[in-house]
Structures are given as C-alpha cells and as structure tokens.
C-alpha positions in Angstrom: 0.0 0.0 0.0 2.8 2.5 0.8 4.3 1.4 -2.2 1.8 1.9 -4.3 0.8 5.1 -2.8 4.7 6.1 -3.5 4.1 5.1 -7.2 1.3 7.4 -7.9 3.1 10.2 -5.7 4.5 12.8 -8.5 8.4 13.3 -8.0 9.5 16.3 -5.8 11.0 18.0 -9.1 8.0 17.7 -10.7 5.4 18.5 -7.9 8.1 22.0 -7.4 7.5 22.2 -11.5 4.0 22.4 -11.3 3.1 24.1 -8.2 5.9 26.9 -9.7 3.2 26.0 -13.5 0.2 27.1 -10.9 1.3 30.2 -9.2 2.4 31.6 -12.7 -0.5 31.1 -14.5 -2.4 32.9 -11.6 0.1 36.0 -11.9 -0.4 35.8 -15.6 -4.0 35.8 -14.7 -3.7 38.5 -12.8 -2.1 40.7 -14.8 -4.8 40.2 -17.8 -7.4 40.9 -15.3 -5.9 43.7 -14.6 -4.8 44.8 -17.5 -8.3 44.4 -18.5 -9.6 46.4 -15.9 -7.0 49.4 -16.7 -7.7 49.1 -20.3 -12.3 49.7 -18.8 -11.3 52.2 -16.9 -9.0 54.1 -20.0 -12.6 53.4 -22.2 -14.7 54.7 -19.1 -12.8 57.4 -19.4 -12.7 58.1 -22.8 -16.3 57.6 -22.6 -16.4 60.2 -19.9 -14.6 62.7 -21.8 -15.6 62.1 -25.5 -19.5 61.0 -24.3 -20.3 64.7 -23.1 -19.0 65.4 -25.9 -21.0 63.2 -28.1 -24.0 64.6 -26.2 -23.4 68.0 -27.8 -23.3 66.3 -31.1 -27.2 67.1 -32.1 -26.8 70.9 -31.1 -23.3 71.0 -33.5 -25.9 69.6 -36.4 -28.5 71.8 -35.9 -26.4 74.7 -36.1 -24.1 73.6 -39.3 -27.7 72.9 -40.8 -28.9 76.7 -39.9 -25.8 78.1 -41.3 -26.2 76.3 -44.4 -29.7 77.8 -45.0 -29.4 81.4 -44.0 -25.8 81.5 -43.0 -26.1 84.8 -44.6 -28.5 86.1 -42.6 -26.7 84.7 -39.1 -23.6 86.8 -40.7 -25.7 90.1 -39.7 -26.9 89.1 -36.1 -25.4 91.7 -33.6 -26.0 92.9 -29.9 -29.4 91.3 -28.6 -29.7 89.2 -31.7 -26.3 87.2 -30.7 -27.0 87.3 -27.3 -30.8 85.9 -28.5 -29.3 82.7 -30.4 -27.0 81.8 -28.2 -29.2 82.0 -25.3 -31.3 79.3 -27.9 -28.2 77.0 -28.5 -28.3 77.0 -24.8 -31.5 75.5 -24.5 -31.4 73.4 -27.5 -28.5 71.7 -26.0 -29.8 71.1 -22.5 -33.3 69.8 -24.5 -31.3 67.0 -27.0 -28.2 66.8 -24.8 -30.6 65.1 -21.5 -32.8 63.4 -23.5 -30.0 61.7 -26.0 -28.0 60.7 -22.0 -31.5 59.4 -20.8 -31.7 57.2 -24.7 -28.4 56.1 -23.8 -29.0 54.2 -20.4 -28.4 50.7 -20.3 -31.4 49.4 -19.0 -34.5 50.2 -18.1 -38.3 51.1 -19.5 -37.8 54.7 -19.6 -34.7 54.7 -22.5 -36.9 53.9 -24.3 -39.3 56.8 -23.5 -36.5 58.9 -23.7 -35.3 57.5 -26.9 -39.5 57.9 -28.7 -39.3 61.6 -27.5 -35.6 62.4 -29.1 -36.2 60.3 -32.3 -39.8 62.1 -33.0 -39.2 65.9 -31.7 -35.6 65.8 -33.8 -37.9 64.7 -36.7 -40.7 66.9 -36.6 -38.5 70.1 -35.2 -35.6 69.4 -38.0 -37.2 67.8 -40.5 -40.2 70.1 -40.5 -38.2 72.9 -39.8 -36.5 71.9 -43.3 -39.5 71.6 -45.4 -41.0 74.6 -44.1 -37.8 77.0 -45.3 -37.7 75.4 -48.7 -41.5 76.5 -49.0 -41.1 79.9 -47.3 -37.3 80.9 -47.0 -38.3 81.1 -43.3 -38.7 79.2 -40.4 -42.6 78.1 -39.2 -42.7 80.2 -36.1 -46.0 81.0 -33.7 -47.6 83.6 -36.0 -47.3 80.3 -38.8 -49.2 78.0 -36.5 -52.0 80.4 -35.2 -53.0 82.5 -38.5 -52.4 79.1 -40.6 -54.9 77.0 -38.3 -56.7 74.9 -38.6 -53.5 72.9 -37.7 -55.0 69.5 -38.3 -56.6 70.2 -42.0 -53.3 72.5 -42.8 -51.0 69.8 -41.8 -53.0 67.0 -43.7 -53.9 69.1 -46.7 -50.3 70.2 -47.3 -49.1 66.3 -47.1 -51.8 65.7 -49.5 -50.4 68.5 -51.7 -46.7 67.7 -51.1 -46.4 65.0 -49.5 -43.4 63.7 -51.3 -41.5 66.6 -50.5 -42.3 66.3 -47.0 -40.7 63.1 -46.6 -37.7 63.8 -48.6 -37.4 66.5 -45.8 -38.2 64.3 -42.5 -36.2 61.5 -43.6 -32.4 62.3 -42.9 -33.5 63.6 -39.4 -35.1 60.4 -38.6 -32.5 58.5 -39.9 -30.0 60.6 -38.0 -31.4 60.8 -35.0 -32.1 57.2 -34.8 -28.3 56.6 -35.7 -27.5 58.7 -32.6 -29.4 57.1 -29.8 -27.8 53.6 -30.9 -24.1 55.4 -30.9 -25.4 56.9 -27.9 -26.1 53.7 -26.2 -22.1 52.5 -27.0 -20.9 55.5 -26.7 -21.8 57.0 -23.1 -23.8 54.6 -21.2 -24.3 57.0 -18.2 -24.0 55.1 -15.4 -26.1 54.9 -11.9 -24.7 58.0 -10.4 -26.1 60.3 -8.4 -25.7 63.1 -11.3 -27.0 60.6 -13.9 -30.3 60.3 -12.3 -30.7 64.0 -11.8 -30.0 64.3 -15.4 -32.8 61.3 -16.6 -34.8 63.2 -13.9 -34.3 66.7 -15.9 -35.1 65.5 -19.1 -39.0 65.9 -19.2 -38.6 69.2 -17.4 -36.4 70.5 -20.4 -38.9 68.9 -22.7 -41.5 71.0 -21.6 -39.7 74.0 -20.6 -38.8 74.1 -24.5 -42.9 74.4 -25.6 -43.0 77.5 -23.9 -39.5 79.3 -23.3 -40.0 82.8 -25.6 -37.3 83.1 -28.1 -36.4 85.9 -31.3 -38.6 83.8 -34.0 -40.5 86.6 -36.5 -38.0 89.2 -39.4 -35.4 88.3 -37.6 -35.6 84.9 -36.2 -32.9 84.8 -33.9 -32.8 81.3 -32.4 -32.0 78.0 -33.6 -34.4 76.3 -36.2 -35.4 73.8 -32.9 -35.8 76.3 -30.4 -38.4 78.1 -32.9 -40.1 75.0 -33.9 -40.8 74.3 -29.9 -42.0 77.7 -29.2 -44.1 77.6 -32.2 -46.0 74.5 -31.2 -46.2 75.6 -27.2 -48.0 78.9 -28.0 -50.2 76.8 -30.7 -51.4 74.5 -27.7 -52.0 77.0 -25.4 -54.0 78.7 -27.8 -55.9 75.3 -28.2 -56.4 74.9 -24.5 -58.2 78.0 -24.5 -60.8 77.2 -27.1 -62.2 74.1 -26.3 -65.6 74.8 -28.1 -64.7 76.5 -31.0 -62.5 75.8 -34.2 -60.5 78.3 -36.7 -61.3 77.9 -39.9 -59.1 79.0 -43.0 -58.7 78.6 -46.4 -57.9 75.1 -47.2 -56.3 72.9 -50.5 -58.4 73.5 -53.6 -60.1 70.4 -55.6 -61.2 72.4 -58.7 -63.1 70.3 -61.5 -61.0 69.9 -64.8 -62.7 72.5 -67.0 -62.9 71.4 -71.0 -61.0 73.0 -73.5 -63.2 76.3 -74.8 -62.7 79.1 -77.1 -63.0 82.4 -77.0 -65.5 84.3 -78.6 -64.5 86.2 -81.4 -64.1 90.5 -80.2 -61.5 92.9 -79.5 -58.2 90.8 -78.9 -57.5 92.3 -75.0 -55.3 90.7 -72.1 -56.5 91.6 -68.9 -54.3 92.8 -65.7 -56.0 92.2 -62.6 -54.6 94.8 -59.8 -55.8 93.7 -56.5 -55.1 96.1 -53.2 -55.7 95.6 -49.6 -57.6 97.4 -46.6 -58.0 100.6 -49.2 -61.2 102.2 -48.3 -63.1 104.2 -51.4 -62.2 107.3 -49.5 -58.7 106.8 -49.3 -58.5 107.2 -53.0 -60.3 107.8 -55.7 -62.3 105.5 -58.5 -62.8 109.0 -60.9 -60.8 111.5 -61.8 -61.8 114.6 -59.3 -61.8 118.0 -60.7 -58.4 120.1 -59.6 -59.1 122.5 -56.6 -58.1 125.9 -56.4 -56.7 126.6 -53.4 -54.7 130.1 -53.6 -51.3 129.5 -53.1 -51.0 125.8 -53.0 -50.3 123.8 -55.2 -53.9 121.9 -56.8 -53.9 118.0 -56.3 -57.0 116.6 -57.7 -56.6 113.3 -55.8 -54.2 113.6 -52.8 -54.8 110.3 -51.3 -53.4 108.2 -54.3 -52.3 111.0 -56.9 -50.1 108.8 -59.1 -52.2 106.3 -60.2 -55.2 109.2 -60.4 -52.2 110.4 -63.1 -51.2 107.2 -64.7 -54.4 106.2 -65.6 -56.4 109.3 -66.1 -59.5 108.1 -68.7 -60.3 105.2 -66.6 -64.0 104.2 -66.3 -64.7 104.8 -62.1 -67.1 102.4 -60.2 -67.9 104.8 -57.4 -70.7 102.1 -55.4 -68.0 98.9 -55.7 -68.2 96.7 -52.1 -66.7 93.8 -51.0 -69.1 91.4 -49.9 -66.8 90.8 -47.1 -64.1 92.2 -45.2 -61.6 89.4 -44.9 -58.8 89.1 -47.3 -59.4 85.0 -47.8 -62.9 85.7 -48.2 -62.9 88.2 -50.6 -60.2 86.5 -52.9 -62.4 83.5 -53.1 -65.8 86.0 -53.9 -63.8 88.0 -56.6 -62.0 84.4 -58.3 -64.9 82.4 -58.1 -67.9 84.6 -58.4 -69.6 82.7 -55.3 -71.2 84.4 -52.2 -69.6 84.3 -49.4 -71.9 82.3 -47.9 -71.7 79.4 -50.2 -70.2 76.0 -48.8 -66.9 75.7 -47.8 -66.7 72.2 -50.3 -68.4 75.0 -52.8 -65.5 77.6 -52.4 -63.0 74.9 -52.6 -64.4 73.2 -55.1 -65.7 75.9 -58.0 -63.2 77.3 -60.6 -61.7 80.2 -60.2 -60.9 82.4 -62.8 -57.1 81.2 -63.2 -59.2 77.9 -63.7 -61.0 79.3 -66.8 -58.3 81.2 -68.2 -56.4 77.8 -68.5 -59.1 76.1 -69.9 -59.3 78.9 -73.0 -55.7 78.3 -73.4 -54.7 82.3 -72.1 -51.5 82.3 -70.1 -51.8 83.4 -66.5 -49.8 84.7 -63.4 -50.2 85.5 -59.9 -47.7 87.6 -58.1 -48.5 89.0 -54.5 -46.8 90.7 -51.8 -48.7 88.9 -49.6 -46.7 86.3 -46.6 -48.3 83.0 -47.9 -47.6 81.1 -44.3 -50.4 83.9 -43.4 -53.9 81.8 -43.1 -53.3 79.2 -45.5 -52.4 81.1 -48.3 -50.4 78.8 -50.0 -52.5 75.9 -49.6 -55.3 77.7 -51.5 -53.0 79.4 -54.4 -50.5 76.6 -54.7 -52.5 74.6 -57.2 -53.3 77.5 -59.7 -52.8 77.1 -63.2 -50.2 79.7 -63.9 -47.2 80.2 -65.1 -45.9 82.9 -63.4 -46.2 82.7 -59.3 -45.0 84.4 -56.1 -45.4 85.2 -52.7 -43.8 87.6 -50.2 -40.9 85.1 -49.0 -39.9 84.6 -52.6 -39.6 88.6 -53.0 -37.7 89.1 -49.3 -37.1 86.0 -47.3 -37.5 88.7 -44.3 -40.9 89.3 -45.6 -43.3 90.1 -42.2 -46.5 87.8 -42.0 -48.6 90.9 -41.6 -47.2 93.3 -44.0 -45.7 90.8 -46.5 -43.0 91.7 -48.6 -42.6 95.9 -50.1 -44.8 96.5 -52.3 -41.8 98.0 -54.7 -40.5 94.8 -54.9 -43.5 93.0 -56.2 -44.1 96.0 -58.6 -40.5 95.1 -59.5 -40.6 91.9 -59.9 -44.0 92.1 -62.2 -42.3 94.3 -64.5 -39.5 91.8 -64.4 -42.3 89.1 -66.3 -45.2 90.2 -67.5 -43.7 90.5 -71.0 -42.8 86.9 -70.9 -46.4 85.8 -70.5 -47.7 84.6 -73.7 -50.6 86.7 -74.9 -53.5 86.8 -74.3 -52.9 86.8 -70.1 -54.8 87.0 -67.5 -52.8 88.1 -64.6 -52.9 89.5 -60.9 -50.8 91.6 -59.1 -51.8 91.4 -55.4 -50.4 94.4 -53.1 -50.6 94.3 -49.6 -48.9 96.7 -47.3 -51.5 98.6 -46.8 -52.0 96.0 -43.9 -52.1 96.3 -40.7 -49.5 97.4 -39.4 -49.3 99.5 -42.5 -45.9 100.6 -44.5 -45.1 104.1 -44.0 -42.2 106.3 -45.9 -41.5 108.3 -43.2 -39.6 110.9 -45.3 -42.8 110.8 -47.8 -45.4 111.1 -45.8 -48.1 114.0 -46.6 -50.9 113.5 -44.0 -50.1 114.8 -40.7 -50.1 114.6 -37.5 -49.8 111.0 -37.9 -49.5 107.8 -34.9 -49.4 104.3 -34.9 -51.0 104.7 -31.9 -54.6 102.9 -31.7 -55.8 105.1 -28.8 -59.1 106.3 -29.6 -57.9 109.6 -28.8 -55.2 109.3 -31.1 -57.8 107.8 -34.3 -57.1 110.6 -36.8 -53.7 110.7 -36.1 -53.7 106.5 -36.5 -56.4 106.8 -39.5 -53.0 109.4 -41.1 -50.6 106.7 -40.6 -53.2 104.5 -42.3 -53.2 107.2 -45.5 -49.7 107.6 -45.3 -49.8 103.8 -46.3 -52.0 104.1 -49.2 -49.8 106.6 -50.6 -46.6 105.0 -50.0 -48.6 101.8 -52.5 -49.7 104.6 -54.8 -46.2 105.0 -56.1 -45.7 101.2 -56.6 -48.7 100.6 -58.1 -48.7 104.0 -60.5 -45.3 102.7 -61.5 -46.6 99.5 -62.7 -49.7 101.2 -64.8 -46.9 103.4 -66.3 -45.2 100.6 -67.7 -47.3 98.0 -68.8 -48.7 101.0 -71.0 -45.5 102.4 -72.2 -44.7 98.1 -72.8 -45.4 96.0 -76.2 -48.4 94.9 -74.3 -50.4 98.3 -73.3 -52.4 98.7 -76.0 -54.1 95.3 -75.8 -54.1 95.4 -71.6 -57.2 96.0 -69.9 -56.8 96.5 -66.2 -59.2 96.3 -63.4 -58.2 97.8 -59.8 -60.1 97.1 -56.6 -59.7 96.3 -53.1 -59.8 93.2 -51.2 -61.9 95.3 -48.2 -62.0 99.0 -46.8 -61.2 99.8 -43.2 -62.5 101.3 -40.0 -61.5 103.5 -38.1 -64.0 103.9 -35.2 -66.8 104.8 -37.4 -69.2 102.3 -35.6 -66.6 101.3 -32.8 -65.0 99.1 -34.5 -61.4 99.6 -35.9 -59.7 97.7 -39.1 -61.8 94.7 -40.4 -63.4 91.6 -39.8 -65.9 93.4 -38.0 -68.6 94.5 -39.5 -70.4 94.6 -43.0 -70.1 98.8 -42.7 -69.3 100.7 -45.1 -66.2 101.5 -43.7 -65.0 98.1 -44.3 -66.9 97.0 -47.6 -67.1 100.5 -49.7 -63.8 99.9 -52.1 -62.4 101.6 -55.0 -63.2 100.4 -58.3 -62.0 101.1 -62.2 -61.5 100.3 -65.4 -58.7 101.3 -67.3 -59.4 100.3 -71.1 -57.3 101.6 -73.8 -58.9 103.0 -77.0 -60.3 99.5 -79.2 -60.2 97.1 -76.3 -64.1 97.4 -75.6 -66.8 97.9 -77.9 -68.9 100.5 -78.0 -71.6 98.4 -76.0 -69.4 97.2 -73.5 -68.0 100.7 -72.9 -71.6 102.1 -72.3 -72.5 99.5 -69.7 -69.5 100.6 -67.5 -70.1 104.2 -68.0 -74.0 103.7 -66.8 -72.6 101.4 -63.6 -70.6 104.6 -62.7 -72.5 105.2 -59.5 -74.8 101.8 -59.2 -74.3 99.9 -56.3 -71.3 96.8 -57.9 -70.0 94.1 -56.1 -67.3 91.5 -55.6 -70.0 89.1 -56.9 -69.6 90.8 -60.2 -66.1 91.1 -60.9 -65.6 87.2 -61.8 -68.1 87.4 -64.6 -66.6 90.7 -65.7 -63.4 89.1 -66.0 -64.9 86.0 -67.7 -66.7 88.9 -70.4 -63.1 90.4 -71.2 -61.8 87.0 -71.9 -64.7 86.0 -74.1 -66.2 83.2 -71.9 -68.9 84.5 -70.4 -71.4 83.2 -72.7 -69.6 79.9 -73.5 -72.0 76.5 -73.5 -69.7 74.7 -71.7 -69.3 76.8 -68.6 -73.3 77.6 -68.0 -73.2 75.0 -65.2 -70.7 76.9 -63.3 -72.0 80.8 -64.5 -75.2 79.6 -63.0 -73.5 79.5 -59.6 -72.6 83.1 -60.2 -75.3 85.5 -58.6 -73.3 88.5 -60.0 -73.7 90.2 -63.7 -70.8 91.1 -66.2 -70.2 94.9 -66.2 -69.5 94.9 -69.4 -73.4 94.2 -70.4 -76.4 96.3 -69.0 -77.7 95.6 -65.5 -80.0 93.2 -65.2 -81.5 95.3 -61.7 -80.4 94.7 -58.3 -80.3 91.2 -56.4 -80.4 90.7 -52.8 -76.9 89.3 -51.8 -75.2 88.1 -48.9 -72.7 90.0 -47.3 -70.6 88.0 -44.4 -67.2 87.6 -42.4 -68.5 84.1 -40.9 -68.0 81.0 -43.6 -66.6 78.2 -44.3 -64.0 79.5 -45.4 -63.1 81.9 -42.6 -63.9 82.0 -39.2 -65.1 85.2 -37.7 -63.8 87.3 -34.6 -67.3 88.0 -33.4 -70.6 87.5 -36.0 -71.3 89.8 -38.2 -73.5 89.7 -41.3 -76.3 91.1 -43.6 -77.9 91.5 -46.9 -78.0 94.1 -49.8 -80.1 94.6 -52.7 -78.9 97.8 -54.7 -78.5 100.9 -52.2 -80.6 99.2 -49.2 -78.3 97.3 -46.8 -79.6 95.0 -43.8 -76.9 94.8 -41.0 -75.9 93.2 -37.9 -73.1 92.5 -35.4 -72.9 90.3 -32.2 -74.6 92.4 -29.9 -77.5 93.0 -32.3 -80.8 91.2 -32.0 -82.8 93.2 -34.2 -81.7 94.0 -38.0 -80.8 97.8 -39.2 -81.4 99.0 -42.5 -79.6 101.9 -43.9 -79.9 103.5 -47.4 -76.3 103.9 -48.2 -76.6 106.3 -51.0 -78.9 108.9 -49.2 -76.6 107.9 -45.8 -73.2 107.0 -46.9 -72.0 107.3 -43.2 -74.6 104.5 -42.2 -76.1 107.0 -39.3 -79.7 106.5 -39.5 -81.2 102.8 -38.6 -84.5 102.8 -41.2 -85.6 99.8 -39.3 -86.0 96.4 -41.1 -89.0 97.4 -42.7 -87.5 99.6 -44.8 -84.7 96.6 -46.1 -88.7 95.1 -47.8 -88.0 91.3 -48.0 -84.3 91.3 -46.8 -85.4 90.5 -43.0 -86.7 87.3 -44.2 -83.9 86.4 -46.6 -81.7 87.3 -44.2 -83.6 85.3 -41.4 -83.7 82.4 -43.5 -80.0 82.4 -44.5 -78.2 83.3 -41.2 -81.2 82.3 -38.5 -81.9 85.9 -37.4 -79.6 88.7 -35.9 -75.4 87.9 -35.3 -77.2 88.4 -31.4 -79.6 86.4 -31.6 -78.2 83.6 -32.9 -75.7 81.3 -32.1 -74.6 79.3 -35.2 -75.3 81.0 -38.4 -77.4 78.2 -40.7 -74.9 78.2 -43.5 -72.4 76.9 -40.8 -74.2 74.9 -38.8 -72.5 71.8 -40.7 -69.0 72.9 -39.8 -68.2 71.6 -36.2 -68.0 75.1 -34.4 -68.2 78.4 -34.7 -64.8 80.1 -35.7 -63.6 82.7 -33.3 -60.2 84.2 -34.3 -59.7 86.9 -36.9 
C-alpha cells in the first residue's frame, strides 16, 4: 500500500515544477485581469470625456444645418440678436443633450421613453423645420401655427399637396437621430450616479420647458431652427387649450373640377391685368378723376390720397358704389375668383373654378404675383394649385418678408415688370399688393398726412387713421409705376386692367377699428375702375360701364366681368358653373339689383365675433354680435350708415336674411350656413 501510494506520488521535481506552473499562470491571470480592468477604466474614461461630448453632437448639427440655409443672414446678427441665439443653442442643448443621455441608459423602460421623444421631436423640429424653409425661405414660427390654423386640415392638406417633399425633408433627421441614440447607447452609457439620475430626472422638465421658453422667432428669427419650432407648437397649444368649443377655420387645398377646352368668342383681342389692393377704403382714393381745386397758393392735387395712379391712368372708367361682400382678405379673394357668395359652402368655395381655372381652360397664359406672406392663413395651400405660369409670394420677394405686412410693395411691382412680358398673350394676370395692412408701410420721409400715430388710442384715431393714408400713398407709387409701364410696354395697348380692393377699413366709425368686423361701409365700400385703352371694348361694353358709374357693384360681379373680357362669359360649356354666379358682367347692362349676402363668418373663414347682412342695390340689412334686431340703412342717401330705417325699410331682406343666417349675429348662435361645420370660428 505504501508502495503503491509512492508510485502514484508525482516526484519532488515535478510536484516544485508544477506548483511553480500554478502560481504563474495565476500571476499571468492576474495581470490580464488587470490589464483588463485598466484598459475599462482608460474606455470609461474616454467615454467620460468624448460621451459629453457626443452629447453635444445634435446641437453641432442643428447649427451647421442653420448656417447652411441662412448662414447669410446669421452673418448680420449683432448685440441682442447674438446674445438671443445663443441663449437658444443653450437651450437646444440642455433639451437633445438630457434626452440623447437618458436614450443612452443601459437598461430600463424609460430609455426607451427617452429615446420615442428624441427620435420624433428631432424629426418633426428638424425635419419640419426643413420643409418649411424650402417653401417659405423662413422658419414656421408661432404667427405660422395660429394664423395658418386649422392645424389638423393645414398639416393634412399640405401632405396631400406635397407630401413627397415632405418626406424627402423628414427622412435624414429620422435616420440621423435614430443613428444617434444607438451610438449613444455605445458610446456613453451614463452610469447609476447620483448626477446621472438627476440628469434622466431633468429631461421631461427640459422637454416641456422648450414648448413654452419665448425666443427671437419673427423678421429676424434669432434662435435656432429647434428652439423656434418648440415655441411655435407651445404657444399653438396654449392657444388650443383655451378654445375648447370653438375651431378656426381657413382657407384650405383646392379640388377644382377639370374644366374642358373652350374658345373664346371672337371681339376685341384684350389681355387683362388684374390689380388687387388691400384694406383701401373708397375714400382713401379715388375711382374717378376729381376735378383740380383751387386753393390760392398751394399747389392743386385733384386726388391727394393716391395721386399717381389718379395720373397714370387718367381716362379710366370709375365704379364709385363697388363693395366687397366681405371684409376678410381670404374671403374676398375666393368672392372676386370664383364669383360665389360668401356664404356658399366651404366644399363649394373649394371646389368651383376660379378664374385662373377658366383662363387655362381657354388656353390664355396666367400669373399670380402677391406681396402677400403666404404662411399667413393658409395662403399657400389655397394658391399653390393654380394654373399659372408665373407665381409668387412675399418670402420669394424678401425672405425677411413680415407675415402681416408681407413683402414691399416695390418689390413686387418690380418683380412684375420683371415678367409680364414673358407671358404669352392673351394673359390673364394679378398683381396682389398688400402693405397697406395692418400694421401699414409708412415712408416716413414721404409722408403728406399729418399729425400721424401708430397709436390705436381712440384719442389718437385721426392721427392713426394718417398713418393708415400715409400707407396708401406710399402703394400709390408702386402701383402707379406699374400702370406706367405695362402701358408704355409692347403689351399696353391690348391690356385691360381692373383695380379694386380686397376690403375698406375702419376707423371707429361704428366702434370698431380695421376689419373683420362688421359689413359697414367703412369696411366693404372699395375703390373700383376700369382702365381700357382705345379699341379694347366695344362701344356696348364701354356704355355699360359708364351707366354702372354710381350703381351699387360688387365683388360678386367682378368674376363674370373678368370671364366677359376673356370671351367666356357666354360659352356653353361653362353655364353649369355661371349659374353659380349671382353677379352680372359689367361689361353688359344691368340686369336690376339682387339681394346678396354680405358675411365675415363662412366656411372658409372663421369670424372674430358674428357679423352679417344683406344688400339689394342701395338698401343694406346689417348686424353684429350684440345685435338682436336688424338695421337698415340707405347707403346712398346715408353714406356714413347713421340713420337705422328699421328692417322694414330693407322690404324682404329681414326674411332672406332670417332664412339664411337664423336671425340677428345676437340672436343667434350658429349662423345656418355653418351649422355643418363643427363650431363656430372665433379668431380673426
């Protein structure tokens, strides 16, 4: 037994061997384990140092992507305006830099919460932020999101428009930020420190913080794309949370029918120039040539209010009675293009051609050029579609361009000299001016009506209703200049144009000031003329405007005037559509007066407060939200509106009107012709 147990014993040299074997492999051991350990703590903390870094990754992005849109505008930030954007890279990079750390946690339900949140804002802020400049040269910003609600058929009726785009737009944000929550996640792996917490903790703070922080987002937009995007959508909400019961409504896309090829009827060969204006009351200029005065020692202006383009066109053919049938800007454009009433259905106004529509269809080239902000109420969504040519909007004439004002009216007069002799005769086109907005565009070194305040005080109104004609007379010049040259052009002698305004303005007349307000005259009486050079009308057509001189005229009629100058009125193929039209052609003899609607509440529009009526020639029924009973005025033996007739005097308009709208704007809480909409629109 001792022997055998000797024979299995290993030698002493060999037993020393491998004990020696044992120890080494467990120093070699060891030293890997800790080699591995150093070589952790060297990636911990290069993680430490290069993750915080990483972290400010999204804000570097957002940045180089700014620059490389308007890097020439960020060029000309000084003072405030620096101070402003980087007071918004400070934010942006708390906001993606804590929710990126909080993606990038190892473990744990709300990673993934985290990660959701980064992944879609980055999307919608970046990507939408994108899309948005490409349409506007400008970022959406809060004035975007209130006066182009309704958000949810804006947002769905643009991705149905351009849609394509859209996603070209949204995808490399996605894509990127997705990319940076699964670096993230190798990259820093925040541990279970006491700061790490804080920071997961901070992140939904800094998430909602962002929705309503105020940043520079309007001319000059100083703040980061993000930061404006955010603020934007906060002071959308909040908006929203304060109308629970009522909806905006604006214009929307258009789904015009395809109109078959006509032709023309055979006349005086004429293109037609369509000058639009906006907020110029008919006292603020003047549809006929006035008589000079004699004043001793002054110098005689017939017209002072607009004396240039009482100059340029000086045999025009006045229409001294034209109203809007409206005083809304959206809802006059869609009267005066599609020959509808204002109280027609929103699927109606969206749906009928409008007069781009029918100049296509008898093979006339057309433009539309405006000075008007198209992010302002849906704009684009309802012009974007038109047949034409020739096309622009306020951000295409100065990417600066206010959402009020739009872009100078010099520019667009400019810039329509720059193509109307490339449009293909005959033409139909429209030159839309609009900074005779408020908050009106004043030359303050050319500025003739005086004392003048933009100061709304009502003891400051004539001073404020100055700066208001100041306006006007700063457009004059653009507008005269304009005439002037399409008539000295190749094209004059063959170019009819028509002038009117969208709506007047008020000034306190009734109480009320600027529009939306009321059916008054203040707000509906507009300027209206002719300008026809010598063989463009025929002798008939020339006597029917000369006897509408001083009829009551509408916005109703100026469709199917325009339709008459392009020799479609009576075409076979459109009588489905003319039938639609309650107005006459001007250009034919009157066939009397009809009662028509007059509104600021449709589907097309939502109103501030109610306000509607009826006219039929120089009898007007009127009310406003505080009315319950109707008043009737005669404008044209009271222009100023001061003597209520009663509503007997209106004849049958009480009951029209009753039947239309459900009685009085007081008395009634949903107008009939909107009762399929889901609300009752409250913001101007």
């Amino acid at each position: 037994m001792l022997r055998s147990k000797a024979l299995n014993d290993p030698p002493p040299v060999e037993a020393d061997a491998a004990s020696r074997s044992s120890r080494g492999f467990a120093r070699d051991l060891g030293a890997d384990r800790a080699a591995a350990r150093a070589r952790l703590r060297a990636v911990a903390r290069v993680r430490r140092r290069y993750g915080r870094l990483f972290l400010a990754l999204p804000l570097l992005l957002i940045v180089v992507a700014d620059v490389l849109l308007r890097g020439d505008r960020l060029l000309d930030l000084g003072g405030k305006h620096i101070a402003s954007y980087l007071g918004a890279m400070l934010e942006s990079a708390a906001l993606w830099g804590l929710l990126l750390f909080a993606a990038s946690s190892r473990r744990g339900a709300s990673r993934w919460i985290a990660a959701l949140l980064f992944v879609a804002l980055a999307t919608l802020s970046l990507g939408g932020q994108l899309y948005f400049h490409r349409q506007y040269a400008t970022y959406l910003n809060l004035d975007a999101t209130l006066f182009g609600t309704s958000l949810s058929s804006s947002l769905f009726g643009q991705l149905r428009a351009d849609g394509e785009n859209f996603f070209r737009s949204v995808l490399p944000p996605l894509l990127l930020a997705i990319a940076l929550v699964w670096l993230g996640r190798r990259i820093v792996r925040p541990g279970r420190t006491a700061w790490a917490r804080a920071a997961r903790l901070a992140a939904p703070a800094v998430v909602v913080a962002a929705f309503v922080l105020p940043c520079s987002y309007r001319t000059v937009q100083a703040s980061t794309p993000d930061v404006i995007y955010f603020h934007a959508i906060g002071g959308l909400l909040k908006e929203l949370a304060g109308v629970q019961t009522t909806a905006q409504v604006r214009p929307g896309l258009r789904t015009p029918p395809s109109l078959p090829p006509v032709t023309p009827k055979q006349g005086p060969q004429r293109n037609v120039l369509f000058i639009l204006t906006e907020s110029v009351r008919a006292d603020a200029t003047c549809s006929a040539r006035a008589p000079l005065p004699v004043n001793a020692g002054e110098t005689p202006v017939a017209c002072p209010g607009t004396p240039r383009i009482d100059a340029a066109v000086p045999d025009r053919l006045p229409l001294t009675q034209m109203r809007s049938n409206a005083s809304t800007t959206a809802i006059g454009l869609a009267v005066l293009w599609s020959g509808l009433q204002p109280v027609a259905t929103r699927e109606a106004l969206h749906t009928a051609p409008l007069v781009f529509d029918y100049a296509h269809a008898a093979g006339f080239d057309s433009a539309y050029w405006t000075s008007h902000h198209m992010m302002f109420a849906n704009s684009r969504l309802y012009v974007q579609d038109l047949p034409v040519s020739h096309q622009c909007g306020a951000t295409e004439l100065d990417p600066l361009a206010d959402i009020d004002l739009g872009a100078d009216d010099r520019l667009l007069s400019a810039h329509v000299q720059s193509e109307v002799l490339s449009l293909r005769e005959p033409f139909l086109a429209v030159a839309h001016f609009g900074n005779t907005h408020v908050p009106y565009l004043v030359d303050p070194e050319d500025a003739p009506f005086q004392p003048a305040l933009e100061s709304k005080a009502p003891d400051d109104n004539e001073a404020y209703r100055n700066f208001y004609r100041n306006a006007v007379y700063r457009q004059d010049a653009a507008i005269a200049e304009l005439i002037r040259f399409i008539r000295s052009s190749p094209v004059g002698e063959r170019t009819v144009i028509v002038f009117t305004s969208d709506h007047g303005e008020a000034f306190r007349e009734h109480g009320q000031l600027g529009h939306t307000g009321s059916i008054l005259d203040e707000e509906i009486r507009v300027p209206g003329w002719v300008d026809a050079p010598p063989g463009t009308l025929t002798a008939e057509e020339e006597g029917a405007l000369r006897a509408a001189r001083d009829e009551p005229v509408f916005h109703t009629d100026v469709a199917p005037t325009l339709l008459d100058l392009m020799g479609l009125w009576e075409e076979p193929a459109l009588a489905g559509y003319r039938a639609a039209m309650v107005g006459h052609s001007l250009l034919r003899p009157s066939p009397g007066p009809a009662a028509l609607a007059l509104t600021n509440c449709t589907g097309i529009w939502g109103c501030a407060f109610k306000n509607w009526g009826m006219m039929r020639g120089n009898m007007k029924l009127e009310s406003r939200a505080w009315d319950t009973a109707w008043h009737c005025y005669d404008v044209l033996a009271d222009p100023r509106e001061q003597r209520d007739l009663g509503p007997a005097a209106c004849g049958d308009l009480p009951r029209l009107a009753d039947a239309l709208y459900g009685g009085p704007a007081g008395s009634v809480d949903v107008p009939a012709h909107l009762r399929d909409l889901a609300a009752v629109p409250r913001h101007d």
